[in-house]
C-alpha positions as CSV (number, residue, x, y, z in Angstrom):
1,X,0.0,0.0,0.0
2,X,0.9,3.2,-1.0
3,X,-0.2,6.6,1.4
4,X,0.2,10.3,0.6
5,X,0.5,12.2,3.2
6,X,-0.5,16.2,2.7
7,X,1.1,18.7,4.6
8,X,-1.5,21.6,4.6
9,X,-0.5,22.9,7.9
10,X,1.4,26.0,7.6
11,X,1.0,29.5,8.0
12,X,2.5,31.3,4.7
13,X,3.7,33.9,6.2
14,X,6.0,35.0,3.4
15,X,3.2,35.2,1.3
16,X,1.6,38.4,3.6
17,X,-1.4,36.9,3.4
18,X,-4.6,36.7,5.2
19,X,-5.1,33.2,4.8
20,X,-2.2,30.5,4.8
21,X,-0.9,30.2,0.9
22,X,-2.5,26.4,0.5
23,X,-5.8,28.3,1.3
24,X,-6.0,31.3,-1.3
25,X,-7.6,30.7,-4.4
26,X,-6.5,30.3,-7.9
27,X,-8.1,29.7,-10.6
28,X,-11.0,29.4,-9.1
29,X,-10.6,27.3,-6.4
30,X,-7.8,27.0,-3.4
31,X,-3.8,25.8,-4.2
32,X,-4.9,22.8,-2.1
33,X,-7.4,21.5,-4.3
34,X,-5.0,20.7,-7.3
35,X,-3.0,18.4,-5.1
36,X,-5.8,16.3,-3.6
37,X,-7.1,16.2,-7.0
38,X,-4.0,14.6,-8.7
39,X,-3.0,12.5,-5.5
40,X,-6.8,11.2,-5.5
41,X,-6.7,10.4,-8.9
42,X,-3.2,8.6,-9.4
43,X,-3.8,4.8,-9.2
44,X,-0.6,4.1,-7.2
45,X,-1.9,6.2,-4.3
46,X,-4.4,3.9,-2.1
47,X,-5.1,6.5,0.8
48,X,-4.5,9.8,1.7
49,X,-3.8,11.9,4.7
50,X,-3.7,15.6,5.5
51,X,-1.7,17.4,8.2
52,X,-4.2,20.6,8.6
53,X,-4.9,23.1,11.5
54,X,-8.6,22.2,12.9
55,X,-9.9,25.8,12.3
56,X,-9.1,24.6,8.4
57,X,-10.4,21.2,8.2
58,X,-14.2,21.8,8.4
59,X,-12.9,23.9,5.3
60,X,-11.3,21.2,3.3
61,X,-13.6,18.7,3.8
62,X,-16.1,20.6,1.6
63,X,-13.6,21.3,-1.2
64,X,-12.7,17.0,-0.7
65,X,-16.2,16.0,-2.0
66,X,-15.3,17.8,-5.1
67,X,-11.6,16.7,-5.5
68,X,-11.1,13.4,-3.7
69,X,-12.1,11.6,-7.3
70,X,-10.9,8.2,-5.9
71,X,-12.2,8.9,-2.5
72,X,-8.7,7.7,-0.9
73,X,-9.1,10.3,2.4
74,X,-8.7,8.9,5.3
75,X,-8.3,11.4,7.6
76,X,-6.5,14.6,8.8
77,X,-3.3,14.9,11.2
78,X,-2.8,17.6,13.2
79,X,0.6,19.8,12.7
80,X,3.4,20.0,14.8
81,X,5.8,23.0,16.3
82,X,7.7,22.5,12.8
83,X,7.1,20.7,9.6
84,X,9.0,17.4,10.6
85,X,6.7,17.2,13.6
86,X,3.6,17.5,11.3
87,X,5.0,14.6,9.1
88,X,5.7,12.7,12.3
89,X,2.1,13.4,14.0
90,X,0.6,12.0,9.9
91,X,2.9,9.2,10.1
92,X,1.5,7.9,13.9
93,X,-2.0,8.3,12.4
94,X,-1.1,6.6,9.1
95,X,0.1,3.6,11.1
96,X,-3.1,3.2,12.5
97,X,-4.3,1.7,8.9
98,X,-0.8,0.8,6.9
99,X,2.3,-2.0,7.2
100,X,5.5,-1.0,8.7
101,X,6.7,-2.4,4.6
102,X,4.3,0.2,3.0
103,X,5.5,3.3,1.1
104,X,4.0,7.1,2.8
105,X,5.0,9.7,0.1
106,X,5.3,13.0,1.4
107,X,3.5,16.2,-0.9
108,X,3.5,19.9,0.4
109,X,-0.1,21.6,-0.2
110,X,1.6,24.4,-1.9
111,X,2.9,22.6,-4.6
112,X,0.0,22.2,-7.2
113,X,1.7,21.2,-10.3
114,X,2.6,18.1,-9.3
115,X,2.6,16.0,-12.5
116,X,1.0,12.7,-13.0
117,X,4.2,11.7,-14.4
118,X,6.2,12.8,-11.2
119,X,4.5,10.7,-9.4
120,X,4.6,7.7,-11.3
121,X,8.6,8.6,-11.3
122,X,8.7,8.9,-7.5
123,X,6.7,5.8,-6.7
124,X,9.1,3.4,-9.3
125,X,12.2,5.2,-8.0
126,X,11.7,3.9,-4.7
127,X,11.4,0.0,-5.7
128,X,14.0,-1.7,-4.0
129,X,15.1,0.9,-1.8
130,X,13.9,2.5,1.7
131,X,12.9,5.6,-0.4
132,X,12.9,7.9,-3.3
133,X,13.5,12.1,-3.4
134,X,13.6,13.6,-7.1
135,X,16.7,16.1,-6.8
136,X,17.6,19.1,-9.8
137,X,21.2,19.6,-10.8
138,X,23.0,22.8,-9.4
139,X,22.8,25.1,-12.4
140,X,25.3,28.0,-10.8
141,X,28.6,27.5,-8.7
142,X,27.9,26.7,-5.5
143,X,30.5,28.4,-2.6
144,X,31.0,27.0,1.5
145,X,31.3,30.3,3.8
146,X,31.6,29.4,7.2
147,X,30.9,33.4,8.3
148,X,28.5,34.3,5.7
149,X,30.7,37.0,4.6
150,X,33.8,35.4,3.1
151,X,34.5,32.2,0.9
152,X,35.5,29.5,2.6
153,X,35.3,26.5,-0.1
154,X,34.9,25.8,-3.4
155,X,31.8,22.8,-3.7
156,X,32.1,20.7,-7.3
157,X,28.3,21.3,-8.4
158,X,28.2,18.0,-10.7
159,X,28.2,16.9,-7.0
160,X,25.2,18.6,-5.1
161,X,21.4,18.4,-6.1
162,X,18.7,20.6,-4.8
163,X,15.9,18.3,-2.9
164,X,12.0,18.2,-3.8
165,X,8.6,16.9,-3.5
166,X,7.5,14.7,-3.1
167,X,9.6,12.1,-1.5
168,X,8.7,8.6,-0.5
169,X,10.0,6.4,2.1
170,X,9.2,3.1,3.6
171,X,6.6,3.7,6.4
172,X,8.3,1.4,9.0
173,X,11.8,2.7,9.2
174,X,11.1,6.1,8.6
175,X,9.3,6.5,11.4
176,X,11.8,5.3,13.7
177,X,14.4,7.6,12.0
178,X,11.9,10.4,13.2
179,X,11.3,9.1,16.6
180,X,15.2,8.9,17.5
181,X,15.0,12.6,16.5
182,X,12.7,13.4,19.4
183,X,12.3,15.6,21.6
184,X,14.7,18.6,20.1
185,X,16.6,17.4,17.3
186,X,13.7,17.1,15.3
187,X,13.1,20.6,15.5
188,X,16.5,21.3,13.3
189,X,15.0,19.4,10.7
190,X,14.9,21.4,7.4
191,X,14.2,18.8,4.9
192,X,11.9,15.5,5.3
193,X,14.6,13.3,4.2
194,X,17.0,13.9,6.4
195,X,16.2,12.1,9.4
196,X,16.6,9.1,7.0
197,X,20.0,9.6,5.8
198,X,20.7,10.7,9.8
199,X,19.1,6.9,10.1
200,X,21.5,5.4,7.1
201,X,18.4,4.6,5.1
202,X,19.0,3.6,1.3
203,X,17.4,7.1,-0.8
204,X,17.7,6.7,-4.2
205,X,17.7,10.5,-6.4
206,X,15.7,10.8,-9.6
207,X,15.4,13.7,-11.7
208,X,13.0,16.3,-10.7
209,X,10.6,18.7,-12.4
210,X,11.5,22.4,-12.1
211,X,7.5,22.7,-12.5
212,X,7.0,21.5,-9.7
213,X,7.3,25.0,-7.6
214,X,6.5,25.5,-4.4
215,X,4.0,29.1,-3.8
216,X,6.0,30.7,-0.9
217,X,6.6,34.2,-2.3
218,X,3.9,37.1,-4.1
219,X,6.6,35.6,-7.1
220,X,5.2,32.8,-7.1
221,X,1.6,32.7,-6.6
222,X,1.9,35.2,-9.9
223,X,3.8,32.5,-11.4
224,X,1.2,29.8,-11.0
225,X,-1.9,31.8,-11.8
226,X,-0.2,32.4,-15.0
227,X,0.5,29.4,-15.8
228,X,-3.7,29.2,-15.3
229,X,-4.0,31.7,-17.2
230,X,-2.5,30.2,-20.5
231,X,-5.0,27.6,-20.5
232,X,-3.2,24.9,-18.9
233,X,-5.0,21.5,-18.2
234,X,-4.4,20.7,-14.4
235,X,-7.0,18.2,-14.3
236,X,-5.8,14.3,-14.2
């Protein structure tokens, strides 16, 4: 079995919102929507879970009847202090109904043109290993500066890869890698697959989709309504 887990539980504030970026609409209808849409719709997934803030879930479960196509919710998590403790609140619930040897694939809400064909990518990439993140090549030269003012190291780009989403991970051991974080180191946690390289758990990379933006900045909300805008089909 196969579980998305949605994380719809932050606050955008870089957006200067009102409402939390997942939330606004576009298009016609919130960022959120487009990602339950394709995740409901894609025949790998078999369930799905959403990390959301109870003021908000009254909220989504009305725009759910309209995009959960395969009706794979199963219910919402609530978040955590930080995003790593959101995923690891989704993941307790989601072992509630799944085997420690099924795959949870990690989306963020505020990503909504996630491709049917990234996530056929993701799921296959992860056969055979503990996991799967799709990674984009450094396109400029990458420096170390240990003050933040000075150079400090040359880094070989053909070496380093910028991490997206979603990533998926086996459900068992990733939880543990999350648990051994607990109670503070968790909270240092930046990206969702590092508590399973901290954990020596086998990732395997495959090539991303620079599509697949996340909305954080005015930028980008622009961005994706224009995208909109030119007609494009979003729909699975």
């Amino acid at each position: 079995m196969q579980i998305a887990l949605l994380l719809s539980g932050g606050v955008g504030t870089r957006l200067a919102s009102d409402i939390p970026k997942q939330y606004i609409e576009a298009g016609g209808k919130p960022i959120i929507s487009y990602c339950i849409r394709r995740l409901s719709s894609h025949s790998g997934i078999d369930g799905l879970q959403i990390v959301a803030d109870p003021s908000w879930q009254g909220r989504i479960g009305e725009w759910l009847r309209r995009e959960d196509l395969g009706k794979k919710f199963r219910g919402f998590s609530k978040p955590g202090r930080n995003r790593q403790l959101s995923i690891l609140h989704g993941l307790e619930d989601i072992r509630e109904y799944a085997d420690v040897s099924d795959y949870v694939l990690i989306h963020d809400a505020a990503r909504p043109l996630l491709s049917e064909r990234q996530l056929f990518d993701c799921l296959k990439a992860a056969v055979g290993h503990d996991g799967a993140i799709p990674v984009l090549p450094m396109k400029d030269t990458v420096y170390l500066s240990e003050d933040g003012n000075t150079i400090s190291a040359l880094l070989n780009r053909s070496q380093i890869f910028a991490g997206q989403a979603p990533e998926v991970f086996r459900l068992g051991a990733y939880y543990e890698a999350n648990r051994r974080l607990l109670p503070d180191k968790i909270l240092e946690i930046n990206g969702s697959t590092e508590p399973a390289i901290l954990a020596g758990m086998d990732i395997a990379m495959f090539p991303g989709d620079e599509g697949n933006f996340k909305i954080t900045t005015q930028a980008d909300l622009e961005r994706f309504q224009r995208i909109l805008a030119q007609n494009v089909s979003l729909e699975p």
